[in-house]
N, C-alpha and C positions, 0 to 999 in steps of 0.2 A: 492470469490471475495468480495469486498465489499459494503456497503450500500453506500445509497448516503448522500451525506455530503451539510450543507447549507452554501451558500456560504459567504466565510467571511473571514478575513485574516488569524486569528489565530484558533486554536483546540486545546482543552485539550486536556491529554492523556487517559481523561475518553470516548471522543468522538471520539477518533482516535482508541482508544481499541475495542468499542460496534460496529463501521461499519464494524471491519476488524474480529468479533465476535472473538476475543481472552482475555485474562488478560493482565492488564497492565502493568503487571511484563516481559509477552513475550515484549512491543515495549520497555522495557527499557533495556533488555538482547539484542535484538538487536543495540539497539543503542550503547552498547559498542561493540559489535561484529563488526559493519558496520561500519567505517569510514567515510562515508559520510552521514551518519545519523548523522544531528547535528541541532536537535533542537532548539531555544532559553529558554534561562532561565532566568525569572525573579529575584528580589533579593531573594526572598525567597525559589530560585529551582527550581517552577513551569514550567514543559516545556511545551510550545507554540510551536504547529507544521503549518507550513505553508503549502501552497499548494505541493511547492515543497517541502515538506518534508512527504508527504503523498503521491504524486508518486513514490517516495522510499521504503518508507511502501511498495506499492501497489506492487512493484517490487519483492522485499525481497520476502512477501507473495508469491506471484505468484510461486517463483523458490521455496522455501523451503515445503510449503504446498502443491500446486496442482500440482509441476512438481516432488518434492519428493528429490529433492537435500540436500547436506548435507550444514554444515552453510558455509565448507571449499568450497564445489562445486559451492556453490550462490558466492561466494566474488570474483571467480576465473571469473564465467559466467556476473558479474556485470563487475568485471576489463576488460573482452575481448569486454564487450557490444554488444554481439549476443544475448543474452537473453532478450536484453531490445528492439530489434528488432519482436522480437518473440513474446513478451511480449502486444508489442502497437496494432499488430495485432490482438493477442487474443482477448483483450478490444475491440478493433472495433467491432468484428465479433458479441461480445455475444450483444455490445449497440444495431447493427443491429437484433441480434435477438430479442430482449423486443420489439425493436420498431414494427417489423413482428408481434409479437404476438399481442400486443395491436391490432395491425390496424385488426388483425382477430377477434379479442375480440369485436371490434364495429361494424364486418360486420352481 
């Protein structure tokens, strides 16, 4: 999963790389692979990922890395949008569990 990120409109892809602990070369592979991976690009190239384009990320991640899908299997599971069901759940469950642990951490 990834780090947390501060909040703010835009992210490199140096800061979008190091939460989602990957190279930058993976979110640029995906970004041609993904079609709805569409960043902004300044004039000189530079992409600027927005919130919603780091739900994306976070998506992509999720099915290719810790569900183990192929890039064909994530794009099929993105298109059907069961994955991103599955997906928001997970997130919930692990936020509630940091916050579980902390509150045991201070008892």
């Amino acid at each position: 999963m990834r780090t947390q990120l501060p909040e703010k409109l835009y992210y490199s892809i140096g800061e979008v790389s190091e939460a989602f602990d990957v190279n930058p070369s993976l979110i640029r592979f995906w970004e041609k692979e993904f079609e709805h991976l569409t960043p902004k690009k300044n004039a000189r190239g530079t992409r600027k990922f927005t919130a919603q384009d780091i739900d994306k990320i976070e998506l992509i991640h999720y099915l290719v890395k810790e569900r183990g899908f192929t890039l064909e299997g994530a794009k099929k599971e993105i298109i059907s949008q069961s994955g991103g069901g599955q997906h928001q759940i997970v997130r919930r469950l692990k936020s509630i569990r940091e916050e579980l642990l902390r509150i045991r951490e201070n008892l």
